[in-house]
C-alpha positions in Angstrom: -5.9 6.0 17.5 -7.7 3.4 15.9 -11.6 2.9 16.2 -13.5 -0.2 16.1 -17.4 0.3 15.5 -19.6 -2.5 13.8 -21.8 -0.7 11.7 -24.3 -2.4 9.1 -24.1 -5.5 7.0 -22.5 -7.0 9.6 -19.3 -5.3 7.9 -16.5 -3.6 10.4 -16.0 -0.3 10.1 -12.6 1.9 11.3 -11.4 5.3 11.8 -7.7 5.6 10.9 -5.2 8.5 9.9 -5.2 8.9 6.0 -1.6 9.7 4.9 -2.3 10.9 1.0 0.6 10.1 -0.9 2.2 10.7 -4.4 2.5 6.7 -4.5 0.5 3.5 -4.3 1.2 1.2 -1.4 0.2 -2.4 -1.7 -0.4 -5.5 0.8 3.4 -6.8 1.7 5.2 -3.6 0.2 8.0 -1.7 2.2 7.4 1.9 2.1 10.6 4.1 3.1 9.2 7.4 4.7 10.6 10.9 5.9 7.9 12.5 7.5 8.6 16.2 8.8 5.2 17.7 8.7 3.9 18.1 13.0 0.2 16.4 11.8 2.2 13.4 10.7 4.5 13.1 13.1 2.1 12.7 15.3 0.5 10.4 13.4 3.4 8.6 13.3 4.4 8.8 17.1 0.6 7.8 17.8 0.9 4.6 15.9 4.1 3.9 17.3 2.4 4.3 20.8 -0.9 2.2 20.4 0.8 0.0 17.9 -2.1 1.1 15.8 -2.1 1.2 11.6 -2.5 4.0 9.2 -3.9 4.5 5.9 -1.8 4.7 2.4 -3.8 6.5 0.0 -2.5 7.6 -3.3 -3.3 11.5 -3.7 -6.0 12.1 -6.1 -6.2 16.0 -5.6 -3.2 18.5 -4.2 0.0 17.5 -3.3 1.7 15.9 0.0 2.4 19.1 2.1 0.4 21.4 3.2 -3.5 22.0 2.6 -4.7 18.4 2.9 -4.8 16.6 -0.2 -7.8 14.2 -1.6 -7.3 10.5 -1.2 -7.9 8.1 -3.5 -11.2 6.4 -2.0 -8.9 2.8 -1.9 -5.6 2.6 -0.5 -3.8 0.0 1.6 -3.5 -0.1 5.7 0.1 0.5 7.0 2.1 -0.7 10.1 5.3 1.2 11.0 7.6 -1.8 10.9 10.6 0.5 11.7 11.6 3.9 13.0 14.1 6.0 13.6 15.0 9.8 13.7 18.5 10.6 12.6 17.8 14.0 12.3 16.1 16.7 14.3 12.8 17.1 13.2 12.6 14.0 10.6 11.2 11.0 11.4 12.3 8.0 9.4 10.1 4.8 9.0 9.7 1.9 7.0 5.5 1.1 6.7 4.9 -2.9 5.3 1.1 -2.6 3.7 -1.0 -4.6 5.6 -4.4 -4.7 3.2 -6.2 -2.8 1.3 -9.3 -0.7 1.6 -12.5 1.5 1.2 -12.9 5.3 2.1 -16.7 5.6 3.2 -16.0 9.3 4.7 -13.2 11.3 5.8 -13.3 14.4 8.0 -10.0 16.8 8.6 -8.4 17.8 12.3 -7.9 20.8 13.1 -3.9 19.9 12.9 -4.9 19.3 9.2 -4.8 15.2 9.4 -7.4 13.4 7.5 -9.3 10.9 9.2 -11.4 8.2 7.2 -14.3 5.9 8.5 -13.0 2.6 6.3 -14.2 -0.6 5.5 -11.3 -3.2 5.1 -11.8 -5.0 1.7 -9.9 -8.5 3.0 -7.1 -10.7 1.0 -7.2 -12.8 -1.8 -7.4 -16.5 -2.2 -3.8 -17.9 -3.2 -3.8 -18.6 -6.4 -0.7 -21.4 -7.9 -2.0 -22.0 -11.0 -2.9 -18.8 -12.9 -1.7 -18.5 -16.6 1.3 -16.7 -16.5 2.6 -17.5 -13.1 5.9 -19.5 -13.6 7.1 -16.2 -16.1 6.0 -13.5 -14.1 7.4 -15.4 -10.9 10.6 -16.4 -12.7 11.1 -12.5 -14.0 10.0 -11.2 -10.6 12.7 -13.3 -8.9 15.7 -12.3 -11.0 14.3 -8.7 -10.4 14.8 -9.1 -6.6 18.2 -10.1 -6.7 18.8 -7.2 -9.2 17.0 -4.7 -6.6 18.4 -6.5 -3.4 16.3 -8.8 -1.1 16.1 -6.4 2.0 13.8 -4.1 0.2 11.2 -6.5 0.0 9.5 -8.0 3.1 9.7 -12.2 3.9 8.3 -14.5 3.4 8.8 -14.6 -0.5 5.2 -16.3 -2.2 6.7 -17.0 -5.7 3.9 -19.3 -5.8 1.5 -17.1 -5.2 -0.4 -15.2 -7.7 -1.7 -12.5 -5.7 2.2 -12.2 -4.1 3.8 -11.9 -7.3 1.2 -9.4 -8.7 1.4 -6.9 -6.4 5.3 -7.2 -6.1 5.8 -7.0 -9.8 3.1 -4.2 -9.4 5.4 -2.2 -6.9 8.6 -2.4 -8.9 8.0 -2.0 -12.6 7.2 1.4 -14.1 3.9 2.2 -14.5 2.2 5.5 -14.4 0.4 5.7 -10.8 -3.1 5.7 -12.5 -2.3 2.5 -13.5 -0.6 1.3 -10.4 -3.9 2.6 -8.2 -6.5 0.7 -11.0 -3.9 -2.2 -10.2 -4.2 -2.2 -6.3 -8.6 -2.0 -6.7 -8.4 -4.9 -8.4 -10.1 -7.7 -6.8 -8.9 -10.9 -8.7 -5.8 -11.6 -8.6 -5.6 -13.6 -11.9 -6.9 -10.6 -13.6 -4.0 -8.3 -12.2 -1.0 -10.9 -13.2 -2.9 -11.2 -16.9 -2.5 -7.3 -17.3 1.2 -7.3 -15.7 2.0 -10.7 -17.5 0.7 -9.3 -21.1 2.9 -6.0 -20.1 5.8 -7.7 -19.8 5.7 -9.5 -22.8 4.8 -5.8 -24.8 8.3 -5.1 -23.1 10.3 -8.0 -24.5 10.9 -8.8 -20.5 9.7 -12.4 -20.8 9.2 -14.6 -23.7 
């Protein structure tokens, strides 16, 4: 259930459901889920319910079952965009990131679900002329068709320097250290210059 408090600054503050992760989930990524564990189904059927978002955090300590794992203190908001359950007892979804932000405290249910008071961090300015854009966009797009288009959520922001950034952040294989320094990132121009000058390291774009 999601709760709305304003606390200082004049900055809103939010209690969601943390779902720690072995992955980094970034604003406009689809994240294919199987979730089989009772705290997260419910999770999952609660957010279905109130139509309510979830947090994505990648897992900085433990692992994705059992004794609750520590989150990454940024992550990215979720919305369960689809759902389905094929099979007794798993729950399939597809969560789109929604935007990213701050852990300010968590607390753990007695089912074993973290909880985190959050701040949300906001999006970025869209950007059309960074340095780089028309390579990394032109690479990214070829790598779409190559991957399929239904994996990847409309509308397509080629344009976009904060768009491309992230998708080319989701697809290409960087260890999830990097991926997670990636997602904190605030400027946008800053993120393509790292992914731009990896791709040329790579021989991916001239």
């Amino acid at each position: 259930m999601l709760i709305l408090n304003l606390l200082g600054a004049g900055k809103k503050r939010e209690t969601v459901p943390i779902f720690p992760l072995a992955t980094v989930l970034y604003p406009g990524t689809i994240l294919p889920l199987r979730i089989f564990e009772v705290r997260y189904m419910d999770m999952a059927k609660e957010c279905l319910k109130a139509g309510s978002l979830f947090g994505v955090c990648m897992i900085k300590e433990g692992a994705e079952v059992g004794t609750p794992a520590v989150p990454e203190s940024v992550g990215c908001l979720a919305r369960i965009a689809e759902a389905d359950m094929e099979e007794l007892g798993i729950l399939k979804v597809k969560a789109e990131g929604i935007e990213r932000f701050r852990i300010l405290e968590t607390e753990v249910t007695k089912q074993g679900l973290i909880v985190g008071t959050i701040e949300r961090q906001g999006g970025e300015d869209e950007m059309s002329d960074t340095p780089g854009l028309a390579e990394c966009a032109d690479f990214l797009q070829k790598a779409i068709i190559g991957i399929g288009e239904a994996r990847f959520a409309a509308p397509f922001q080629f344009e976009d320097a904060s768009w491309v950034s992230f998708r080319l952040a989701e697809i290409l294989p960087l260890r999830n250290d990097v991926k997670q320094k990636l997602l904190e990132l605030r400027d946008a121009s800053v993120r393509l210059a790292i992914l731009h000058r990896f791709l040329r390291q790579q021989k991916l774009i001239a």
